[in-house]
C-alpha positions, 0 to 999 in steps of 0.5 A, a space after each residue: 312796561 313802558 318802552 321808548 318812542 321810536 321817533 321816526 321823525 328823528 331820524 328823518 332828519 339825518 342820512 345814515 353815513 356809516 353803522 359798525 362795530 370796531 372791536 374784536 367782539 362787537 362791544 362797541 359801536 360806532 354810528 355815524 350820521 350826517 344832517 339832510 342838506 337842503 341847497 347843498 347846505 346842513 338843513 338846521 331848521 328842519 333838524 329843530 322842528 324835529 327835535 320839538 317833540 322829543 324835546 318834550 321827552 327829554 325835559 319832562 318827567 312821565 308824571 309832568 307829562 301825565 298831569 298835562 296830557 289834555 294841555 299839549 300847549 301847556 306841555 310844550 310850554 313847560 319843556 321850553 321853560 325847563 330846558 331854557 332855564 338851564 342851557 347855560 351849559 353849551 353840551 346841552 344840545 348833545 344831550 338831547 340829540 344823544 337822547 333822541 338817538 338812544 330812543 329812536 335808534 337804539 330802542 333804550 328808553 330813557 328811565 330818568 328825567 335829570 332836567 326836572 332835578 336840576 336847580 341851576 345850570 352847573 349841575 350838568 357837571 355832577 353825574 352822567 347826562 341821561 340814564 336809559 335801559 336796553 334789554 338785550 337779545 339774551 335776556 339780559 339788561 344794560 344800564 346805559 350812561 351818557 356822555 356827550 362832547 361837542 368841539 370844533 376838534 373831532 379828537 378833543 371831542 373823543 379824549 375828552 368824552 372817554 377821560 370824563 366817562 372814567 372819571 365818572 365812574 371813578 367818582 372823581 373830578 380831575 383834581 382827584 375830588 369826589 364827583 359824583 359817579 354811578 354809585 350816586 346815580 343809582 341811588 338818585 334813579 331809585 329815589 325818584 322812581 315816582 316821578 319815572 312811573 305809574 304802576 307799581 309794576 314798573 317801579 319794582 322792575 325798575 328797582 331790580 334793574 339798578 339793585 339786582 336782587 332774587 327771591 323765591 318768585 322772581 329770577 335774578 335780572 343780569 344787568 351791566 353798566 354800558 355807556 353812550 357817548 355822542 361826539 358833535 364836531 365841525 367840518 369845513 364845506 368850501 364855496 367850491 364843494 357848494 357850487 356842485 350839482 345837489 346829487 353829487 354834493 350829497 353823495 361826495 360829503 357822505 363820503 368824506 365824512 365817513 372816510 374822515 370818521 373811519 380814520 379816528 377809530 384807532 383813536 376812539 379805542 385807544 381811549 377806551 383802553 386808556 381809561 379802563 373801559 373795555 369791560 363795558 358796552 359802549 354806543 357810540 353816535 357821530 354827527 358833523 356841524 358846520 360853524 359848531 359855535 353858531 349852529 349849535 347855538 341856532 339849534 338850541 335857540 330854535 327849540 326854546 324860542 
């Protein structure tokens, strides 16, 4: 059964600032990282080189990926030309970053690849940002939904991203037309299968893990629809803050980060109430950006070049 990467290289890229769950009964969780800085500035450029692999991942099919095995030139080459064809839509970058958290943090591999669906750039608007599975300690299994939000306002960013996670689920859009939602996601996961695959014993797996089914020979497999949201937003880092020693810089902006993300938990659960999610498990991933606008468009411009 194939699993996902560890990637280690990844998250070498980021300082942990905080990991925990914020509600009665550990359904959601809140991690919360803060890029390395280099000169007591984020180091952007090294976040990019380590998002070149993944990159490759997240863009491509394990088809794609087995066909090119002998070609990795060719391979990154492909995963650029896919992923610059379609970053009209600036929530891109979330969507990898998200991705390489849910692989390399979590252990959920990703079990569809919607970049080689997609025909234009607008159809980031239909369905969830990724799929991927996590199989729990219990035996059971999640299907896991993604949504990401990048705004220069934090509590934008986490409103925004709940209210279109209850729209998705509810299959409609704000002006109360279809939109397509889990059903159809499900349904698209079982039709390319092929593309996710290569054995007949992963495709089956698979199948049971969106259509739960039992027979004579196979136990019923206990799967729950859960949801990972990643919320990107700015913070300012004055001339004074950048004057400190390295050491102290690094350690004050850890805490402030975390002192200011702890504050908005109240309001993360608030919107999780507010639009009917406290049945499902929720993954929750934080990162700050300085000048959102310009460094989240050197990032994608880093990785596609």
């Amino acid at each position: 059964m194939f699993t996902s990467k560890s990637n280690l290289e990844f998250l070498g890229a980021f300082v942990k600032v905080s990991e925990s769950t914020i509600d009665e009964h550990a359904k959601r969780s809140l991690s919360v990282y803060m890029m390395n800085t280099n000169a007591n500035q984020f180091a952007y450029d090294a976040l990019i080189e380590k998002l070149m692999e993944p990159m490759v991942d997240f863009a491509l099919s394990r088809v794609t990926k087995k066909t090119y095995e002998d070609s990795p030139v060719h391979l990154v080459k492909r995963a650029r030309e896919t992923f610059r064809k379609l970053t009209a839509n600036k929530g891109e970058l979330g969507e990898v970053l998200l991705y390489c958290f849910l692989e390399s943090h979590l252990k959920a591999p990703k079990i569809l690849t919607k970049y080689e669906l997609k025909t234009s750039p607008n159809m980031h608007a239909n369905g969830s940002d990724g799929i991927h599975y996590l199989k729990l300690e219990n035996g059971n299994y999640q299907l896991i939904f993604c949504e990401s939000k990048m705004y220069e306002a934090i509590g934008s960013a986490i409103e925004d991203a709940f209210e279109s996670i209850r729209l998705f689920k509810e299959e409609v859009t704000e002006e109360s037309e279809y939109k397509p939602g889990i059903v159809f996601e499900k349904s698209l996961l079982s039709n390319h299968l092929e593309k996710e695959t290569f054995s007949q014993e992963d495709a089956r797996f698979l199948k049971r893990l969106v259509y739960p089914t039992k027979n004579d020979e196979e136990e019923l497999v206990v799967v729950d629809d859960a949801f990972a949201v990643f919320i990107g937003y700015e913070m300012k880092i004055s001339d004074k803050d950048k004057e400190k020693p390295n050491h102290v810089f690094r350690e004050e902006l850890k805490e402030r980060i975390n002192k200011y993300v702890s504050k908005k938990i109240d309001k993360i659960n608030n919107a999780i109430r507010a639009n009917g999610l406290i049945g499902h498990d929720i993954y929750i991933y934080v990162v700050p950006f300085t000048d959102l606008t310009k460094s989240r468009q050197k990032i994608l411009e880093g990785i596609i070049k």
